[in-house]
DSSP file (Angstrom, degrees, kcal/mol; ACC not computed):
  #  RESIDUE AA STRUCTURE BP1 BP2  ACC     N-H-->O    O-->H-N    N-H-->O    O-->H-N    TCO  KAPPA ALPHA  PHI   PSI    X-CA   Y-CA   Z-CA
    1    1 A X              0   0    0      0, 0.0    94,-0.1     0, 0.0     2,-0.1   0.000 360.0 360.0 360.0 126.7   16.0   22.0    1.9
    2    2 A X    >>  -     0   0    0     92,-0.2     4,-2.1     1,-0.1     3,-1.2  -0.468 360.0-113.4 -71.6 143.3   12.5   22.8    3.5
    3    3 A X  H 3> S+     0   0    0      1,-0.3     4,-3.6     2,-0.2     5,-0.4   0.755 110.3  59.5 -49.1 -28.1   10.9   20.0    5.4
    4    4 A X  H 3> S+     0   0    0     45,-0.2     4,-1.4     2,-0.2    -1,-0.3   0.840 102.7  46.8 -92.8  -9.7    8.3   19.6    3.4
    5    5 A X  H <> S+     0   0    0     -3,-1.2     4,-2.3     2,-0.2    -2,-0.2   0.899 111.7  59.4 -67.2 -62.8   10.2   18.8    0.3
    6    6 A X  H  X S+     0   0    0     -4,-2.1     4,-3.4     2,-0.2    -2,-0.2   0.824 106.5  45.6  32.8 -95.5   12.0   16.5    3.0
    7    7 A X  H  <>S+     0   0    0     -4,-3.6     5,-0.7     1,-0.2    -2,-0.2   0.990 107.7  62.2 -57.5 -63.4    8.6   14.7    3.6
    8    8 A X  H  <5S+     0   0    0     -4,-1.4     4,-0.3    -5,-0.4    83,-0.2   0.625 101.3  47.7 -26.5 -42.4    8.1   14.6   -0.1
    9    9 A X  H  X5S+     0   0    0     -4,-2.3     4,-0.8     2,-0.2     5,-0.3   0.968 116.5  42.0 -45.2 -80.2   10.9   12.6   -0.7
   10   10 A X  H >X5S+     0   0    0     -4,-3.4     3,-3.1     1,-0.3     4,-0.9   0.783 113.7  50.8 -37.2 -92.5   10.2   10.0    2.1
   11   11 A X  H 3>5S+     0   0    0      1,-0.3     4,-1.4     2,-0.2    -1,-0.3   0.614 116.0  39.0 -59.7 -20.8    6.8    9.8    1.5
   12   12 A X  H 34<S+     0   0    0     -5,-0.7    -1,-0.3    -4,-0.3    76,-0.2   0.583 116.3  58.0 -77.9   5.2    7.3    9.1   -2.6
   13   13 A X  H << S+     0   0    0     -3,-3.1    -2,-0.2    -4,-0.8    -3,-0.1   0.737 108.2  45.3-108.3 -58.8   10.4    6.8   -1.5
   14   14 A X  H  X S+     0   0    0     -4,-0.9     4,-2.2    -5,-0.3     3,-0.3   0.740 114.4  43.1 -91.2 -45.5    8.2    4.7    0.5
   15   15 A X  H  X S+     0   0    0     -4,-1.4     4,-1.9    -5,-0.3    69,-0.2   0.809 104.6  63.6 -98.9   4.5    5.3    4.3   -1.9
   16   16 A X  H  4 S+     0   0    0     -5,-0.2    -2,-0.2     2,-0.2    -1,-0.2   0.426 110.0  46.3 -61.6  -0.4    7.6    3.7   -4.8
   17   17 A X  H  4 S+     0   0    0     -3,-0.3    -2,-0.1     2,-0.1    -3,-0.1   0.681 107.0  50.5 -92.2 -56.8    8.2    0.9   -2.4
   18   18 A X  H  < S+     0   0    0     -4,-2.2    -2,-0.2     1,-0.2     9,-0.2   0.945 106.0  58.9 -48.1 -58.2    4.7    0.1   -1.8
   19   19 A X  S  < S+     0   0    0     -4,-1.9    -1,-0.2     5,-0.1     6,-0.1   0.813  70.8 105.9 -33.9 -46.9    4.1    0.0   -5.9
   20   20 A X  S  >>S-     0   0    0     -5,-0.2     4,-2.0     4,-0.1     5,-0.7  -0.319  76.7-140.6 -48.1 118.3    6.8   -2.9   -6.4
   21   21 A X  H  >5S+     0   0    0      3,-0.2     4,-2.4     1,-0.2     5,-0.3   0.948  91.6  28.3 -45.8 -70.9    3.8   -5.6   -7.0
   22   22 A X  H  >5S+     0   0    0      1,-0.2     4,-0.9     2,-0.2    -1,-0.2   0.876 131.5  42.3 -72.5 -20.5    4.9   -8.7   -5.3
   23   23 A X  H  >5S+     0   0    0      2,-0.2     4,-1.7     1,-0.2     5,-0.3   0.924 117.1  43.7 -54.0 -68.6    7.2   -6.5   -2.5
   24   24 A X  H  X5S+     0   0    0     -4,-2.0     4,-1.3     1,-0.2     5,-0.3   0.933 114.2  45.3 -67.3 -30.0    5.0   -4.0   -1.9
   25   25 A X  H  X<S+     0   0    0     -4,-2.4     4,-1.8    -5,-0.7     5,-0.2   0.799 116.4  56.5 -72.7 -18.5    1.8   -6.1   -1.6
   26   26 A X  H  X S+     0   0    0     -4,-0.9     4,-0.5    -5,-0.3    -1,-0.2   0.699 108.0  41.9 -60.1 -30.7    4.1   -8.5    0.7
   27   27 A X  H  X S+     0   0    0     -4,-1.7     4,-0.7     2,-0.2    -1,-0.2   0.829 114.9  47.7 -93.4 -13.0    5.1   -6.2    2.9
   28   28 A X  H >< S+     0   0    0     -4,-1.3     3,-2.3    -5,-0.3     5,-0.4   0.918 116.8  50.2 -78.9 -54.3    1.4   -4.4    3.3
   29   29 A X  H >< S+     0   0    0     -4,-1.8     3,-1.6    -5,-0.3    -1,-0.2   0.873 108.6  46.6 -56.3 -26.0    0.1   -8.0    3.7
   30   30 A X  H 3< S+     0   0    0     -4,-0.5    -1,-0.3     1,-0.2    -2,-0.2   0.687 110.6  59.9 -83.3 -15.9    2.7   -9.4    6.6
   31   31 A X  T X< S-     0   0    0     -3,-2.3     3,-1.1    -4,-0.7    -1,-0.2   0.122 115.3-120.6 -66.7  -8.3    2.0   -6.2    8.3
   32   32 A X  T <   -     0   0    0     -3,-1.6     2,-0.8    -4,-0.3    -3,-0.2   0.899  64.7 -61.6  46.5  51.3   -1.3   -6.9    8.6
   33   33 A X  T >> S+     0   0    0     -5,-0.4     3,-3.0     1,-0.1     4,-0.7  -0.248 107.3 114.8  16.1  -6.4   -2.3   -3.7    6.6
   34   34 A X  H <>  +     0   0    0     -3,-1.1     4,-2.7    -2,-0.8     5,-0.2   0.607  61.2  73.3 -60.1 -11.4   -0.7   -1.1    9.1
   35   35 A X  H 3> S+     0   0    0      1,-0.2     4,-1.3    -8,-0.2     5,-0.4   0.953 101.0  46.4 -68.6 -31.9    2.0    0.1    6.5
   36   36 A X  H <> S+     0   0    0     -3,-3.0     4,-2.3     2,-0.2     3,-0.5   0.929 111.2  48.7 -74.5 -15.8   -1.1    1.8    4.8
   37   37 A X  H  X S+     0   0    0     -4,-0.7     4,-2.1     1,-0.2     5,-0.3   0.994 120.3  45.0 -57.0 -56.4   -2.7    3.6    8.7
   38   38 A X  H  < S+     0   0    0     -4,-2.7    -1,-0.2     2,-0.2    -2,-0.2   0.509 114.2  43.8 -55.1 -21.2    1.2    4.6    8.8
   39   39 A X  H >X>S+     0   0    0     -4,-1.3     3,-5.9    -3,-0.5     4,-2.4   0.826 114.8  51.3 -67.0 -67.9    1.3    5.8    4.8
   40   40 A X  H >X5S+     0   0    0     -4,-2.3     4,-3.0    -5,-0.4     3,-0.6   0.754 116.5  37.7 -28.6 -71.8   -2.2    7.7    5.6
   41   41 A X  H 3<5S+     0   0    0     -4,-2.1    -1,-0.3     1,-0.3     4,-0.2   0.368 120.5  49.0 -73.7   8.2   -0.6    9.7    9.1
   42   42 A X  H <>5S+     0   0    0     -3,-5.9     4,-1.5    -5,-0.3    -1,-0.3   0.762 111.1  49.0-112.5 -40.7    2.9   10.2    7.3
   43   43 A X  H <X5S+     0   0    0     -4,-2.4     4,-1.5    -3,-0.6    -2,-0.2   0.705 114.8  46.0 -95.4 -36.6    1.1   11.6    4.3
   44   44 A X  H  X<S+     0   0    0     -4,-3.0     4,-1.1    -5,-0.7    -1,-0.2   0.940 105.9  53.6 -90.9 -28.1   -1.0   13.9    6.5
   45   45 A X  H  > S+     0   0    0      2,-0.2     4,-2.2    -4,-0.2    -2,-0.2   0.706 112.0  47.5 -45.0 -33.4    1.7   15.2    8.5
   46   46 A X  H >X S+     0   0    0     -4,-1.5     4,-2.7     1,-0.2     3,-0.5   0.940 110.8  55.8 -78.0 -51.0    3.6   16.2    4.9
   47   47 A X  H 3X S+     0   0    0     -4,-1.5     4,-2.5     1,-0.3     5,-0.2   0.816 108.0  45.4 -29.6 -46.8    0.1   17.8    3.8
   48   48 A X  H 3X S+     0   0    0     -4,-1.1     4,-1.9     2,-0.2    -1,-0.3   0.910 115.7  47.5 -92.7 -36.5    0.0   20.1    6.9
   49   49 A X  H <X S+     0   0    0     -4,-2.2     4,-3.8    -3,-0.5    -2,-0.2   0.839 110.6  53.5 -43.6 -37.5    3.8   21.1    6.5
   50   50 A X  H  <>S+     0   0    0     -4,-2.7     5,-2.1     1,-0.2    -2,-0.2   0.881 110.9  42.0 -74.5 -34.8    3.3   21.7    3.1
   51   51 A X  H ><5S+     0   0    0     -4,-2.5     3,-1.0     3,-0.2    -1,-0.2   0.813 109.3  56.1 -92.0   2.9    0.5   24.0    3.5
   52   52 A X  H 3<5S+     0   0    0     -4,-1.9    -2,-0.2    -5,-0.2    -1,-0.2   0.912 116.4  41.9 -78.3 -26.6    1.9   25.8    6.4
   53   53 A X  T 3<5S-     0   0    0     -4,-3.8    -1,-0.2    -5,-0.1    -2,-0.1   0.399 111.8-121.5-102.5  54.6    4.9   26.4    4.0
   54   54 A X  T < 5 +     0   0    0     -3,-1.0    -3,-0.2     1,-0.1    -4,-0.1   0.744  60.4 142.7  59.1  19.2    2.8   27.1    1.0
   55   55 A X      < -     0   0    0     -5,-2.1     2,-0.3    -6,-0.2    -1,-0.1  -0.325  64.8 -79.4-104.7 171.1    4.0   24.7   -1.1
   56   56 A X        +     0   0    0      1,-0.1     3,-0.1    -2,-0.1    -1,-0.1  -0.486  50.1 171.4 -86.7 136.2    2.4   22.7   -3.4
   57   57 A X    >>  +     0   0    0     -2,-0.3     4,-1.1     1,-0.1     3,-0.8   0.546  42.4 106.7-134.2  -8.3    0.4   19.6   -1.6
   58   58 A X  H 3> S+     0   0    0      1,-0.3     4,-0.7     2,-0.2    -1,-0.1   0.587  80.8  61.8 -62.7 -17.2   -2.0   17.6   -4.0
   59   59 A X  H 3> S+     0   0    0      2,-0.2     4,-1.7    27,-0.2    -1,-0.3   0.844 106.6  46.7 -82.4 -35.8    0.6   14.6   -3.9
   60   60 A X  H <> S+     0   0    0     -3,-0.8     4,-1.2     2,-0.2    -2,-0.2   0.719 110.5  45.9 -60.0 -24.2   -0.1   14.5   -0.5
   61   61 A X  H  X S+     0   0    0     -4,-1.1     4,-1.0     2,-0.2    -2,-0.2   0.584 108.1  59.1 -77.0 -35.6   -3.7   14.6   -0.7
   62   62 A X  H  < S+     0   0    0     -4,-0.7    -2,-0.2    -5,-0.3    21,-0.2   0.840 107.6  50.8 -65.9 -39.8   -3.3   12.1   -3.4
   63   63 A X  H >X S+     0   0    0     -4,-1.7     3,-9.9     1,-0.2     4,-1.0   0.967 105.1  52.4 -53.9 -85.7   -1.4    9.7   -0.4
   64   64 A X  H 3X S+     0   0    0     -4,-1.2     4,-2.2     1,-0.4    -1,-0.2   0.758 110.9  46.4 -51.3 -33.1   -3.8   10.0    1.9
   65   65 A X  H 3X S+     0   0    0     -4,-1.0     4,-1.1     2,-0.2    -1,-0.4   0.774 113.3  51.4 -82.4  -6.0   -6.4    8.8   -0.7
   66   66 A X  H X> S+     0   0    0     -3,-9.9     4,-2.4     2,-0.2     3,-0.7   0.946 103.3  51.3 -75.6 -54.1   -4.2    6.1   -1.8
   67   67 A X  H 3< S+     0   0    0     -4,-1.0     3,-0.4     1,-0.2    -2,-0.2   0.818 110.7  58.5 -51.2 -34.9   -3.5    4.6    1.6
   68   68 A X  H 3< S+     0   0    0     -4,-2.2     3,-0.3    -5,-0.3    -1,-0.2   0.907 119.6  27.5 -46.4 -51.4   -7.8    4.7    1.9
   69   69 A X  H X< S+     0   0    0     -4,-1.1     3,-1.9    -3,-0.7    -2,-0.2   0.338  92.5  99.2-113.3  -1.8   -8.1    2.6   -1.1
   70   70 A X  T 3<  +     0   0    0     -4,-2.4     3,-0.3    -3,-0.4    -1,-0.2   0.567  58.0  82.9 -76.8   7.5   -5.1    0.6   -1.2
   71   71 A X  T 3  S+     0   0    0     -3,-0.3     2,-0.3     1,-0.2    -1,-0.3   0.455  77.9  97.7 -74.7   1.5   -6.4   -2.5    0.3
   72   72 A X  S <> S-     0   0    0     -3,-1.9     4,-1.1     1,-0.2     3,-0.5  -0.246  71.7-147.0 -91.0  52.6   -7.5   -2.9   -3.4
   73   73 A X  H  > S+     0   0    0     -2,-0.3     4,-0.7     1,-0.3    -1,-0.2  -0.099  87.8  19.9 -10.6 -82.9   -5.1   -5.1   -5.4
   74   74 A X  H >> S+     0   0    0      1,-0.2     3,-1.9     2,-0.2     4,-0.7   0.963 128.8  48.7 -71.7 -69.2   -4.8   -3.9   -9.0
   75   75 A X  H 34 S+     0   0    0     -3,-0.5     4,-0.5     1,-0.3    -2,-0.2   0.728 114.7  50.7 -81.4 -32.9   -6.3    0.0   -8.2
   76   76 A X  H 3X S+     0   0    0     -4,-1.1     4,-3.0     1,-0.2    -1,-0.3   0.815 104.6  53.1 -73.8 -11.0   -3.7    0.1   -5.2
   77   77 A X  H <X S+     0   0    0     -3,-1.9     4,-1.3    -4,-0.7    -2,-0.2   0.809 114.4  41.9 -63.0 -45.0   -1.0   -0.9   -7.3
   78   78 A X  H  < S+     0   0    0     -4,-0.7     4,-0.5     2,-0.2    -3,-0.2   0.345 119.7  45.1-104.6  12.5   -1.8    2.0   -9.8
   79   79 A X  H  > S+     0   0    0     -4,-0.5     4,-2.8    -5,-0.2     5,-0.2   0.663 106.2  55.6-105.6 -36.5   -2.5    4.4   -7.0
   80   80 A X  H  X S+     0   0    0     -4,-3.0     4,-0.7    -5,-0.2    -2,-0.2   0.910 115.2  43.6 -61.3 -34.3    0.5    3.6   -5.1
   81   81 A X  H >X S+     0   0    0     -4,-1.3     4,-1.4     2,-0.2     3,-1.1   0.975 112.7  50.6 -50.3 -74.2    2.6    4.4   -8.5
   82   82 A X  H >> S+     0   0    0     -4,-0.5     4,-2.4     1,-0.3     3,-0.9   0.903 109.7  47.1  -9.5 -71.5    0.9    7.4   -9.3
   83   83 A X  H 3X S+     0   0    0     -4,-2.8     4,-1.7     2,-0.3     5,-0.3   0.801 113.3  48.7 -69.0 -25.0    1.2    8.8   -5.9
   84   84 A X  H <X S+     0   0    0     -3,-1.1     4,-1.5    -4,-0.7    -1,-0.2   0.853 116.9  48.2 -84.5 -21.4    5.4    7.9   -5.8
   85   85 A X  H <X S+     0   0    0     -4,-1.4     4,-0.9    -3,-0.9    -2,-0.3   0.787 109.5  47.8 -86.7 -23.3    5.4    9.5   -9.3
   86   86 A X  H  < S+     0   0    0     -4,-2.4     4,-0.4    -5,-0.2   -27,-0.2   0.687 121.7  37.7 -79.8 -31.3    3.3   12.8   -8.3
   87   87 A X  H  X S+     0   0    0     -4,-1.7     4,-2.7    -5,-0.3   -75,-0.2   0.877 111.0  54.2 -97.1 -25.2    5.8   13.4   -5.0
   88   88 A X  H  X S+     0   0    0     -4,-1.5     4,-2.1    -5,-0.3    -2,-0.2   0.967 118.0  37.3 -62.9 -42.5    9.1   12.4   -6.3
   89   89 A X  H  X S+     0   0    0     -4,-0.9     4,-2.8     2,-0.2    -1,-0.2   0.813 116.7  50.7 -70.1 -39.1    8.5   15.1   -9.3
   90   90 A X  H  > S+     0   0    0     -4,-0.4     4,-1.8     2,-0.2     5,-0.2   0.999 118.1  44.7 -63.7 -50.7    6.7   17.8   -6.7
   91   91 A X  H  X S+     0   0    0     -4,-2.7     4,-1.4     1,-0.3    -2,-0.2   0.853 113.0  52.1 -64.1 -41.8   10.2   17.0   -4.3
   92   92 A X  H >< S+     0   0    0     -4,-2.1     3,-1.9     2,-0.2     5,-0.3   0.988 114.8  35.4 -35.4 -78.6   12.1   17.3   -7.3
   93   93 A X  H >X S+     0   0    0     -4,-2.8     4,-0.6     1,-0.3     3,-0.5   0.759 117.1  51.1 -45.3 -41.8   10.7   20.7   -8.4
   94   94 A X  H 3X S+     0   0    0     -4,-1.8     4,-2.2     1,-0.3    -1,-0.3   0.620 111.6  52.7 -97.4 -17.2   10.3   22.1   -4.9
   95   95 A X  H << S+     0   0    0     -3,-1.9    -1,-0.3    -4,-1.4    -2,-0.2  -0.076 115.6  43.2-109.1  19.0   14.4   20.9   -4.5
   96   96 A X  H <> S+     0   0    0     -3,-0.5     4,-1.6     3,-0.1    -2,-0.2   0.173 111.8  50.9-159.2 -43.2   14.9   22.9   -7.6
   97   97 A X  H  X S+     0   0    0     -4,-0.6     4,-1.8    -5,-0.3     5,-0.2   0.898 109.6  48.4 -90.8 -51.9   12.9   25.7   -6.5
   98   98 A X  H  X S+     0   0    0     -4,-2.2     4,-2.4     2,-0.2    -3,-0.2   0.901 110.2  57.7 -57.3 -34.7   14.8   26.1   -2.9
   99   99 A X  H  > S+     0   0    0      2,-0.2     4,-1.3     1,-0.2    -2,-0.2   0.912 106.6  46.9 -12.7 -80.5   18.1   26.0   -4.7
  100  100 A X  H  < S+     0   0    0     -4,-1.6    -1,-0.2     2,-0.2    -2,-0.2   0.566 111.3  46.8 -52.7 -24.9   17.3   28.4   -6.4
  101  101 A X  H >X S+     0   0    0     -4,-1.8     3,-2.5     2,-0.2     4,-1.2   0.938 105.9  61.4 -81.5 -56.7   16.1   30.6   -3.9
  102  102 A X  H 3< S+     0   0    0     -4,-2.4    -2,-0.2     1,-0.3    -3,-0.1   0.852  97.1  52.7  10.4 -98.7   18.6   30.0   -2.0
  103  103 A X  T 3< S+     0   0    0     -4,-1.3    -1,-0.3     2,-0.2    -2,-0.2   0.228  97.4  78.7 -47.8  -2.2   21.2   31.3   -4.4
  104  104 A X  T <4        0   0    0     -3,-2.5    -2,-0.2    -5,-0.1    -3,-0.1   0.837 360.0 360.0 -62.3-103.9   19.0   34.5   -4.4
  105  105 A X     <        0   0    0     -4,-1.2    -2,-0.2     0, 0.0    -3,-0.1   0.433 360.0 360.0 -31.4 360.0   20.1   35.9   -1.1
């Protein structure tokens, strides 16, 4: 498995976490917001693996814009969801795609 599928996991793992409403907004808010600074710089670290191994990165671009705007109740709720549904599926595919490659050689 390439690292940046890896990341992909975590970071869709961890705002499918974020997303639970009363959970996730519990944990951002007892944190004093830092879980999103910590989304934002985990979500740009997978972005910059992903494009150094070409792989496909717009769920990660999708993080980084979440963690911006998730100090917003309802729109971070439907961004943090979004974004867990955009990386688990890319991690999926790209875990599907190394496999395969894989079993090439």
């Amino acid at each position: 498995m390439k690292p940046s599928t890896l990341l992909k996991w975590i970071t869709g793992a961890c705002e499918a976490f974020l997303a639970i409403p009363i959970a996730g907004g519990a944990f951002v808010l007892g944190n004093g917001w830092a879980p999103l600074l910590f989304m934002f710089i985990f979500h740009l670290i997978t972005l910059i693996v992903s494009i150094r191994e070409n792989r496909f990165f717009v769920g990660s671009i999708l993080g980084l814009v979440t963690s911006a705007i998730g100090v917003i109740p309802f729109i971070g709720w439907i961004m943090h969801t979004t974004t867990a549904i955009v990386l688990l599926i890319d991690a999926g595919v790209s875990s599907g795609t190394d496999k395969r490659a894989k079993l090439a050689k």
